[in-house]
N, C-alpha and C positions, 0 to 999 in steps of 0.2 A: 501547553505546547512543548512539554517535554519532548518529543517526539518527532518535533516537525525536522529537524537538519537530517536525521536520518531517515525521511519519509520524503522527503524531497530529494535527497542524494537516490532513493531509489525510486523514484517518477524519472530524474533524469537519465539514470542509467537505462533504464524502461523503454524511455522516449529514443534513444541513439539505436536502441537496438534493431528500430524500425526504419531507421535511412539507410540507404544506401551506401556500400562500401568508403564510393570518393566522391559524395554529397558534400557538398561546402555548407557549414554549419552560419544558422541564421540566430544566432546566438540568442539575441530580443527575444523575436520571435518563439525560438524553443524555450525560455525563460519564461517568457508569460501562458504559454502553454503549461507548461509544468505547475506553476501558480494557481491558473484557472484550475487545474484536475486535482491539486492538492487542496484547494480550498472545497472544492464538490467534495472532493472525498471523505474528506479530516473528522468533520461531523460521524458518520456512520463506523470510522474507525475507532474514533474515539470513545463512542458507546459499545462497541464491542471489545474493546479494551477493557473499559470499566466492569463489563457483564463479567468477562474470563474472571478478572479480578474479584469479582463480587463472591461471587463462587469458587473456591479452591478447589483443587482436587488431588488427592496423594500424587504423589512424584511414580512416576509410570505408568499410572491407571487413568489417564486424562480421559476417560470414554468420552463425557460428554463436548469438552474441550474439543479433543480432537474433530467430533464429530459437527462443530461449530465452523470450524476453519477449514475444514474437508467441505462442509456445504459451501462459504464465501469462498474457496479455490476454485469449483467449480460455476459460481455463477458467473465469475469473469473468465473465465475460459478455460482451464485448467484440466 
């Protein structure tokens, strides 16, 4: 779980981005929110971690790389 304070600092930036200007923040609430979609998540990122890694590719020629994280951008919506 290398990864998780900076995976979770970007769930919650994520999560704010979706309320409302002058929402008064339900702090629990958005905290275990964040927790629930980081624990779904963490699994399928971490094997896609480990894939990149498995696999190197010269420094600027990441085709298939790229082409990895270009398909996950777009399945969440990007």
């Amino acid at each position: 779980m290398l990864f998780a304070k900076p995976l979770l600092a970007a769930f919650a930036l994520g999560s704010m981005v979706a309320l409302p200007a002058h929402a008064e923040l339900d702090v629990a609430s958005l905290k275990q929110s964040i927790e629930t979609s980081f624990e779904s998540e963490y699994p399928k990122l971490d094997a896609l971690y480990k894939d990149i890694h498995a696999h190197p590719e010269i420094a600027f020629q990441e085709e298939k790389t790229a082409a990895k994280l270009a398909a996950e951008m777009r399945a969440i919506g990007f």
